[in-house]
MARDO-324495 format. One line per 2 residues: number of its first residue (from 1); their letters; for each residue x, y, z of C-alpha. Coordinates in Angstrom, 2 decimals, padded with zeros to 5 digits. Example, Ala and Ser with C-alpha at 12.3 -4.5 7.8 and 13.67 -1.06 7.14 Angstrom:
2
1> AS> 012.30/-004.50/007.80; 013.67/-001.06/007.14
// end
This chain:
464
1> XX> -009.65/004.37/-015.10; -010.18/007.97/-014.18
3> XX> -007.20/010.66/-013.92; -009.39/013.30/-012.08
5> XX> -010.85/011.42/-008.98; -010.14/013.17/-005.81
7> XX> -007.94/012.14/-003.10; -010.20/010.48/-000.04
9> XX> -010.25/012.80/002.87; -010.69/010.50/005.41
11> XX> -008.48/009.42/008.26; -007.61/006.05/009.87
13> XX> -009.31/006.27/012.98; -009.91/003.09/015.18
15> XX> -006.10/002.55/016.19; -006.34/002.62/019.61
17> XX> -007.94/-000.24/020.63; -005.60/-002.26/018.39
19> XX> -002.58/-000.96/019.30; -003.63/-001.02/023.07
21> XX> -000.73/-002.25/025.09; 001.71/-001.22/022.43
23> XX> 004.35/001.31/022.54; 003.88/003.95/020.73
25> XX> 006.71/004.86/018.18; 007.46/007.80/015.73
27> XX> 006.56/006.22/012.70; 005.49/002.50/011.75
29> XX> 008.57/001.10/013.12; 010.23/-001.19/010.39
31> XX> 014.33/-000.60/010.55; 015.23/-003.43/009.94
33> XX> 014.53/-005.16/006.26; 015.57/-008.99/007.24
35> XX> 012.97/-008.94/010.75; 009.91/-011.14/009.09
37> XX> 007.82/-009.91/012.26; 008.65/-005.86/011.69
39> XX> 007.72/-006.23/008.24; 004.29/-007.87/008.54
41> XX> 003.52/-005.80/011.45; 004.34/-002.64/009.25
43> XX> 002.14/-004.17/006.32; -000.56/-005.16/008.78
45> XX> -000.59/-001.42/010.26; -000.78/000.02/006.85
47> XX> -003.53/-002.74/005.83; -005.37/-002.02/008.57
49> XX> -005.67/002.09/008.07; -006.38/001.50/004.21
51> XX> -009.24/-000.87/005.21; -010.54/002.18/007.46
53> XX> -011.64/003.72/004.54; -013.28/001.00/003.21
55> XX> -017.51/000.59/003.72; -018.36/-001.94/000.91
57> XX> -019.04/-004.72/003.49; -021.09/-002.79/005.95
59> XX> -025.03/-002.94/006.15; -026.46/-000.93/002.93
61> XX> -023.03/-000.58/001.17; -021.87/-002.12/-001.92
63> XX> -019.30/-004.74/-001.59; -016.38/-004.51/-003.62
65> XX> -017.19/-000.78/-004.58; -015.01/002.42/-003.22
67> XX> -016.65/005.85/-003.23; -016.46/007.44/-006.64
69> XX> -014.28/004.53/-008.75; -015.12/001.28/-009.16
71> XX> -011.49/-000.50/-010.65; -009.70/000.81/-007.61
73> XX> -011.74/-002.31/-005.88; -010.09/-004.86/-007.34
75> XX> -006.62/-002.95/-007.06; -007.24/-002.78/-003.42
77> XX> -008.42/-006.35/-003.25; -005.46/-007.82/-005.50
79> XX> -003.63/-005.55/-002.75; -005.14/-007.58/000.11
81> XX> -004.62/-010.95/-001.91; -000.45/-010.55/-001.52
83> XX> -001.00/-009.33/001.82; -002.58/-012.64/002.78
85> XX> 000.22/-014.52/000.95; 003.26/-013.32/002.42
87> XX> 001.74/-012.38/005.80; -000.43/-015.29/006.36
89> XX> -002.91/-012.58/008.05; -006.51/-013.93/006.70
91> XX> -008.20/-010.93/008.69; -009.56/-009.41/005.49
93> XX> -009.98/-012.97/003.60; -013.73/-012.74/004.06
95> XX> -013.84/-009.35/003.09; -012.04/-009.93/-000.31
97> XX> -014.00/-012.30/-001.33; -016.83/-010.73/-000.84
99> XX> -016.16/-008.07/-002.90; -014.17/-010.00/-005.65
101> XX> -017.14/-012.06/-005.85; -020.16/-009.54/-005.94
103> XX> -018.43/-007.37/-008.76; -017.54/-010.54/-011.29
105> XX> -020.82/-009.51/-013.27; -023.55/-011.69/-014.46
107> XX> -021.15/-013.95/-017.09; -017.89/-013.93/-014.78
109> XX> -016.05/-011.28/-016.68; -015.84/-008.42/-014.67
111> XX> -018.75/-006.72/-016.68; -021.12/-005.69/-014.03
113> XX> -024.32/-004.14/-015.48; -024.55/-001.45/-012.73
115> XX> -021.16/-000.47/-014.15; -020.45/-001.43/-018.04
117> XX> -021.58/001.22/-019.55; -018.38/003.68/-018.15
119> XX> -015.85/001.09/-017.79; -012.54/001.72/-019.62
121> XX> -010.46/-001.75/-020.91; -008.04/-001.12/-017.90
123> XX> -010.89/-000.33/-015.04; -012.07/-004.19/-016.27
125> XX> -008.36/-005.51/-016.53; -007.45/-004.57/-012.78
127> XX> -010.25/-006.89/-012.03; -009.25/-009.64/-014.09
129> XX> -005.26/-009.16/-012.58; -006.45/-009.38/-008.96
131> XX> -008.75/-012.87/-010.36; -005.26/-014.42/-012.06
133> XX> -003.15/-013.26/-008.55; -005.95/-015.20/-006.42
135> XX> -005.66/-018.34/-008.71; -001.30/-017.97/-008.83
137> XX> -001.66/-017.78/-004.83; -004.43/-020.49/-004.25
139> XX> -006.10/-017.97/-002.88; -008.99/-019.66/-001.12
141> XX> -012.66/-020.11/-003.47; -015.85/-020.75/-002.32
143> XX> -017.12/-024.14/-003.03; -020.35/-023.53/-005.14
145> XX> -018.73/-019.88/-006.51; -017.13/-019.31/-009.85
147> XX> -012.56/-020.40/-009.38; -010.26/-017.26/-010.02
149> XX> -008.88/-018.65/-012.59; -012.27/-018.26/-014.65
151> XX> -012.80/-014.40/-013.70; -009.27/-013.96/-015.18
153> XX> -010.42/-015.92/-018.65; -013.35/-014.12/-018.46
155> XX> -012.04/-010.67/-018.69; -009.67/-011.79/-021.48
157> XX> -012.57/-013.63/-023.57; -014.20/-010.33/-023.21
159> XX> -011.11/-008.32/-023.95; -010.19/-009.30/-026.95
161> XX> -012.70/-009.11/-029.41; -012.40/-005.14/-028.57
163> XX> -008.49/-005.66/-030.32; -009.14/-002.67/-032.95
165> XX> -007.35/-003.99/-036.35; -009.52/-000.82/-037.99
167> XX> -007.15/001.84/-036.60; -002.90/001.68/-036.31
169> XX> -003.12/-001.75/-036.86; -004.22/-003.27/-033.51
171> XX> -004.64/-002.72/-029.67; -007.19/-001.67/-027.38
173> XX> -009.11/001.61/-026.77; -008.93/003.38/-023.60
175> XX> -012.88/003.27/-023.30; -014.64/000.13/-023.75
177> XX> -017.84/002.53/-025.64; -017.91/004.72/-028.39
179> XX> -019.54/007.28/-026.73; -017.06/007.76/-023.69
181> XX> -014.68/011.01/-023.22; -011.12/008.74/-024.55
183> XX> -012.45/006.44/-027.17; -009.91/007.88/-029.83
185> XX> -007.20/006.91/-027.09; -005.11/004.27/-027.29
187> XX> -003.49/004.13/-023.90; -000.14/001.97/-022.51
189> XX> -001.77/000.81/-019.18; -004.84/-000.97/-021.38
191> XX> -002.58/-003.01/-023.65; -000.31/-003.77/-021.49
193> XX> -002.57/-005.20/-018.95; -004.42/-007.61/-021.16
195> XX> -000.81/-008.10/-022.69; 000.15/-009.04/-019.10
197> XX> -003.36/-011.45/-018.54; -002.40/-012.62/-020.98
199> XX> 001.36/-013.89/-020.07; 000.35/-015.15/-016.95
201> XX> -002.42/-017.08/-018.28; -000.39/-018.52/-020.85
203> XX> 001.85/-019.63/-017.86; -000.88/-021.24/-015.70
205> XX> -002.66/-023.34/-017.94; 000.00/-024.11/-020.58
207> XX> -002.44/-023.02/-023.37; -000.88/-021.75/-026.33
209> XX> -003.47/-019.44/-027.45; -002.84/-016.84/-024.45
211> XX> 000.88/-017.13/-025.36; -000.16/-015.95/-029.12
213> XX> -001.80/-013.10/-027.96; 000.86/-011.89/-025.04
215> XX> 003.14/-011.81/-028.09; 000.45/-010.13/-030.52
217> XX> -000.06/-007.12/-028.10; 003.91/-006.85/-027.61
219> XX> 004.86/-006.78/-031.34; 001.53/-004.44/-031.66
221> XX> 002.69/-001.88/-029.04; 006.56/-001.51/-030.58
223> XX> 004.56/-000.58/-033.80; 003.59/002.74/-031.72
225> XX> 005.05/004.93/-029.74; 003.68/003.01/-026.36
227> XX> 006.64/001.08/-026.62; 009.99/002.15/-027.64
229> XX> 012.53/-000.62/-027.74; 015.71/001.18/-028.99
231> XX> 015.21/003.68/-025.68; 012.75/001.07/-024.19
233> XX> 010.19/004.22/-022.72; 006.77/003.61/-022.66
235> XX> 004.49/006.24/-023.73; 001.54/007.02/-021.78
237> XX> -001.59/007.28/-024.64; -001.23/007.54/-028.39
239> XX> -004.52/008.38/-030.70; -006.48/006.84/-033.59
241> XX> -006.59/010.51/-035.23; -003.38/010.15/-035.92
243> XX> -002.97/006.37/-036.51; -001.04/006.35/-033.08
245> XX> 001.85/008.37/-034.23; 001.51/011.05/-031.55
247> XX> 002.62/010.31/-028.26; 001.87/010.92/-024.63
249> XX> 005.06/011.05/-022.72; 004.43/011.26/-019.28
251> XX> 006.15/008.55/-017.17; 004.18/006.27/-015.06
253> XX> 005.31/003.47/-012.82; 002.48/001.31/-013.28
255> XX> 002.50/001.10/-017.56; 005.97/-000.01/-016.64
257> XX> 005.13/-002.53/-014.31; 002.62/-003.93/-016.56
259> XX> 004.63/-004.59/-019.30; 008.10/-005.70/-017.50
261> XX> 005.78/-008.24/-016.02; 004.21/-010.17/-019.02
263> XX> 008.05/-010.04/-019.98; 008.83/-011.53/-016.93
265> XX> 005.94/-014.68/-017.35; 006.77/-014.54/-021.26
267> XX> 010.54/-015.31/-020.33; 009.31/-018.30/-017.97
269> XX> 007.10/-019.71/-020.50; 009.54/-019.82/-023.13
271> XX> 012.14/-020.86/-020.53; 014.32/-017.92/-021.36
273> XX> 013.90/-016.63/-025.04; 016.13/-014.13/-025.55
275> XX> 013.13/-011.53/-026.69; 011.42/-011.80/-023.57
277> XX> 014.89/-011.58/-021.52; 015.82/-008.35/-023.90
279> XX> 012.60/-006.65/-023.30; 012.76/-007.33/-019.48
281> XX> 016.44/-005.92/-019.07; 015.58/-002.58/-021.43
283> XX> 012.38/-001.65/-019.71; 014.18/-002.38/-016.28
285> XX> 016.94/-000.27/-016.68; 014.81/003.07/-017.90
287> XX> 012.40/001.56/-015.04; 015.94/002.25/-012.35
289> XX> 016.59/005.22/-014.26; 013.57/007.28/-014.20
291> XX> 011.45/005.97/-011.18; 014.11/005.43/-008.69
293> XX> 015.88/009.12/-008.64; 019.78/009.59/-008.19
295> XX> 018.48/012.57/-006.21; 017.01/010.15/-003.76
297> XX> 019.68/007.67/-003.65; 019.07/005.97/-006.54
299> XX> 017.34/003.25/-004.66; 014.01/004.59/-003.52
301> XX> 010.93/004.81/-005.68; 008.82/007.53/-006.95
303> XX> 006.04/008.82/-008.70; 008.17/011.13/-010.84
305> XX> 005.62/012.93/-012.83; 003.43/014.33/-009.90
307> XX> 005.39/013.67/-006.52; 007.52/016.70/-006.52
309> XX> 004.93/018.99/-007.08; 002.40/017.08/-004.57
311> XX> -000.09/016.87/-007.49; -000.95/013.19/-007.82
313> XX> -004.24/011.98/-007.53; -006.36/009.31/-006.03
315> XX> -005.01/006.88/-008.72; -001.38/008.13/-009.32
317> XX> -001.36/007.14/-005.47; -001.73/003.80/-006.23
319> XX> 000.73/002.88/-009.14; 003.98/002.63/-007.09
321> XX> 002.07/000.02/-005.27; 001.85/-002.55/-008.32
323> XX> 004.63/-001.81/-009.64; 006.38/-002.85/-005.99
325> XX> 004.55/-006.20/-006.30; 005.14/-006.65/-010.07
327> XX> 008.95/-006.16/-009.32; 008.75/-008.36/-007.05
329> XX> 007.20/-011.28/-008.44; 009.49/-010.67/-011.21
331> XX> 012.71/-012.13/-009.13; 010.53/-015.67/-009.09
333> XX> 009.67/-016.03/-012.56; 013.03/-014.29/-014.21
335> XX> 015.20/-015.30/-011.16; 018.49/-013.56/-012.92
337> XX> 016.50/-010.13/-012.16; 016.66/-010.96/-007.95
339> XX> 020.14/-009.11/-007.31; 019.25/-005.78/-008.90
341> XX> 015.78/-005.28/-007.56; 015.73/-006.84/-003.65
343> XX> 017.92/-004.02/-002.82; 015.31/-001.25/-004.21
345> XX> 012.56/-002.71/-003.12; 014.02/-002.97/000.31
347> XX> 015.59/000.90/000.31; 012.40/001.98/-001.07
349> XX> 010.41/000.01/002.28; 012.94/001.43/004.85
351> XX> 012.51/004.67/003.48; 008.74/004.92/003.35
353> XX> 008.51/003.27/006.56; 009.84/007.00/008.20
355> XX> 007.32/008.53/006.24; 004.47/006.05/007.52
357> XX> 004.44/008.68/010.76; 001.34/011.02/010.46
359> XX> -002.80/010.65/010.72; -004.22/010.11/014.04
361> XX> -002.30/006.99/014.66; 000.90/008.19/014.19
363> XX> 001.67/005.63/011.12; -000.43/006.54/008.24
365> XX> 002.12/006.78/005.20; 001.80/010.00/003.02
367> XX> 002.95/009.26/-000.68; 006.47/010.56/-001.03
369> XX> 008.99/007.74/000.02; 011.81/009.38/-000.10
371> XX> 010.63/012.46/002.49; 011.35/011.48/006.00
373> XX> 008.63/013.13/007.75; 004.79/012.59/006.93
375> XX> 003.90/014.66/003.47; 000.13/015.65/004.99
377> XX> -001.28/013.32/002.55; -003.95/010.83/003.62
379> XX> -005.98/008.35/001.63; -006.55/004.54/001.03
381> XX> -004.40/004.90/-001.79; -001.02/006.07/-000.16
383> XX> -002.27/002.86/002.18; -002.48/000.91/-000.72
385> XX> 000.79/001.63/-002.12; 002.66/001.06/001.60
387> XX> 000.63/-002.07/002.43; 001.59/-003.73/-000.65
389> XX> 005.28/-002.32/-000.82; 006.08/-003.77/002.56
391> XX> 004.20/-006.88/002.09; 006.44/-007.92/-000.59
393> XX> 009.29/-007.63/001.09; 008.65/-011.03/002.45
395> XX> 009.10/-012.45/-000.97; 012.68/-013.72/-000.35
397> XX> 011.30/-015.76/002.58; 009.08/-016.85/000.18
399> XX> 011.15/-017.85/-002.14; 008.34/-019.45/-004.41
401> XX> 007.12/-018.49/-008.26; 003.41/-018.12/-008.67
403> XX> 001.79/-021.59/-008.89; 000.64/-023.02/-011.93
405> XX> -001.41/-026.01/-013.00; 000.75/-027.67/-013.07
407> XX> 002.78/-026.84/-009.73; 000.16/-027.04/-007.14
409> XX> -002.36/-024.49/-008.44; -005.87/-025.24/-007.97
411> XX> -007.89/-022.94/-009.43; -009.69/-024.73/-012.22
413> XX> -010.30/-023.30/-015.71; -013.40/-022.19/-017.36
415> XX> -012.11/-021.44/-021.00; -015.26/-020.16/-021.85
417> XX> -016.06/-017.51/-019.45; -017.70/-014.63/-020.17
419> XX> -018.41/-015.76/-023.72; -022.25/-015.55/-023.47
421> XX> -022.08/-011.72/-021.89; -023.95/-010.38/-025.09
423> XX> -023.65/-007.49/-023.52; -020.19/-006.76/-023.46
425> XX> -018.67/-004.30/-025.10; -016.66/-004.70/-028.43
427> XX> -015.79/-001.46/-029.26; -017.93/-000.40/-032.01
429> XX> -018.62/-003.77/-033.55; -014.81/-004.63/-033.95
431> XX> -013.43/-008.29/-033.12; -011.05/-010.28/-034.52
433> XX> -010.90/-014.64/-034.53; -009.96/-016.30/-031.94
435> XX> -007.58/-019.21/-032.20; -007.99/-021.58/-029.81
437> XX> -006.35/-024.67/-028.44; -009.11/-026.35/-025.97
439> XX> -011.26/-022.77/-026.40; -009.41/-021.17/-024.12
441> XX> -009.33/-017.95/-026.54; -012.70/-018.27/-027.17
443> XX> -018.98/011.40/-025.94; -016.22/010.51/-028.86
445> XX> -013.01/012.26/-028.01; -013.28/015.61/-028.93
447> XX> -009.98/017.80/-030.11; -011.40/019.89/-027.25
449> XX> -011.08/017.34/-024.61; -007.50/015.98/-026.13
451> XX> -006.23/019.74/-025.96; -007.55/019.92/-022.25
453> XX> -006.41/016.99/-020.86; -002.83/017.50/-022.41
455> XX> -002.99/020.94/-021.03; -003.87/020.12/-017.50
457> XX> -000.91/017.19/-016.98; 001.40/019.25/-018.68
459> XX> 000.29/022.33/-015.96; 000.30/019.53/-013.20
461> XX> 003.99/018.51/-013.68; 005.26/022.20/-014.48
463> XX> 003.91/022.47/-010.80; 001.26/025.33/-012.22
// end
């Protein structure tokens, strides 16, 4: 995943027609939270202007593939996946899986060849965590295609022999290649989203070896500085130079949402062991603290480390997004969690519904949430963000946990997907054994670039 893509300049421009015969309002027009209707016709409205930007299934275009990044296509299509769910809107069914299908690479693991060779462990995992939310969903498959549930073991058979025992002990690299700009990184948003596959495939097929490693890559990360759990803060990117004592501190929603999820399926799986519930209730509470500013309320999200200053970029613009549908999700599988985050969820959906109010339309949503008058910014990724934010706000009607295979799932498994890719990565030769149950396991970093990189976030949150 990139940190220096641009923001798409593009408008949402084909609102007329569809709104003809509609009033026209001030914003999107969602005031009230418990109206099923006003909230999918928000999320359709903010579906429809993020899928304005999109060209992948147009004559000559690559399905599945957004101009100048390549995970942000399965973000956008895990996006459209919960859409689907709560709003039973299957306009962009086709679409999706279209795209989900035509980037799953030649061994179902997310390892397209056009694309390998620059793919970092999270660009791949994004992939493989839209793949497990089709299969939780029952999504629908195409008959003669590869099931969702087999692109998601796909990415984690490929995934794990890249676990790095040579340096701090364990975890992922950043980059999947030795020879990429953030191979000496370790980074939070890697680990935890394999550590997160991982929990939710342990969940869905009852296999024990995906509930080994969910707790292998937590222990690992409280061994670093990614995870602290006296404060429970989550640091952005530790490196090998230092055998990951240095830390990265900047504060994003999404590493938070990644790991406060696999908590969430971890608690489910081992129907409520106190580790899992302990983890869940520290990371939530810096989660409340930090992302959802007493200067806002105390109940609306943000994108602390680059809204203020209006420096976020194309991918910053996404994270509040998952970490709205990770949240919610969490309420099904760690029920006890329900009463403390409806009501933020639902402030933060009200309040970025009034910022929903600019573009051509009248309704395209800007990125700051807590600003009741359109920010100026435009892009599928502020789209992104809204569509799923209001989307799950249907998740108390709802009022269902991810399916399993055992409760109506029917996604089959394929535990040994992406197992003859000889051409996946595994970071520098490094692998480690796989346990299995039914084989369901089965440009170096320069100082330069580490000094630069530091330099620039730290210059991007000081506000220049």
């Amino acid at each position: 995943m990139r940190f220096f893509g641009q923001l798409c300049g593009l408008t949402g421009a084909f609102w007329t027609a569809l709104l003809a015969g509609q009033v026209a309002v001030a914003d999107i027009g969602l005031t009230n939270i418990n109206d099923p209707e006003q909230i999918k016709n928000a999320a359709s409205i903010a579906a429809y202007d993020m899928m304005s930007y999109y060209d992948g299934n147009k004559t000559g275009q690559i399905p599945g593939k957004l101009p100048g990044t390549w995970w942000e296509g399965g973000a956008m299509f895990m996006a459209l996946i919960q859409y689907w769910y709560f709003t039973g809107d299957d306009s962009y069914n086709d679409v999706t899986n279209q795209g989900m299908l035509w980037q799953k690479g030649e061994h179902n693991d997310y390892l397209p060849s056009n694309w390998t060779q620059w793919l970092g462990n999270d660009d791949q995992v994004f992939w493989g965590l839209a793949a497990m939310t089709a299969a939780e969903l029952n999504f629908p498959e195409q008959s003669k295609e590869v099931s969702w549930l087999a692109l998601a073991q796909g990415v984690f058979n490929t995934q794990v022999p890249r676990w790095d025992t040579g340096t701090c002990g364990g975890g992922l690299r950043w980059q999947q290649n030795s020879y990429q700009a953030g191979w000496t990184t370790k980074n939070a948003i890697s680990n935890g989203g394999l550590f997160q596959l991982s929990a939710r495939l342990a969940r869905y097929t009852n296999n024990q070896t995906y509930s080994d490693w969910a707790e292998k890559i937590w222990d690992w990360t409280q061994t670093t500085p990614l995870m602290n759990n006296k404060t429970w803060t989550i640091a952005d990117t530790t490196n090998v130079d230092t055998q990951c004592t240095d830390h990265g501190d900047l504060q994003w929603t999404y590493n938070y949402g990644t790991y406060i999820s696999g908590a969430g399926y971890m608690y489910a799986v081992t129907k409520g062991a106190q580790k899992w519930k302990d983890g869940i209730d520290g990371l939530l509470k810096t989660t409340f603290k930090t992302f959802f500013p007493q200067q806002y309320g105390g109940n609306i999200m943000s994108e602390v480390a680059c809204e203020p200053n209006m420096k976020c970029d194309r991918n910053q613009d996404c994270f509040k997004g998952f970490l709205s549908g990770w949240l919610a999700f969490l309420t099904t599988v760690a029920p006890y969690t329900k009463d403390e985050i409806i009501p933020k969820l639902q402030a933060s959906a009200l309040a970025a519904a009034k910022q929903c109010s600019g573009g051509s339309d009248g309704k395209h949503c800007g990125r700051r949430w807590f600003q009741s008058t359109f920010d100026g910014t435009q892009s599928l990724e502020t789209q992104m963000s809204a569509t799923s934010l209001f989307s799950v706000q249907l998740i108390t009607q709802k009022n269902q946990a991810p399916l399993t295979s055992d409760t109506g799932g029917k996604s089959k498994s394929d535990p040994n997907a992406g197992l003859d890719d000889s051409q996946a990565p595994t970071g520098n030769g490094l692998g480690i054994k796989i346990t299995t149950g039914d084989r369901a396991g089965a440009g170096i970093l320069t100082a330069l670039f580490v000094t630069g990189w530091v330099g620039m976030m730290t210059w991007m949150i000081r506000g220049g």
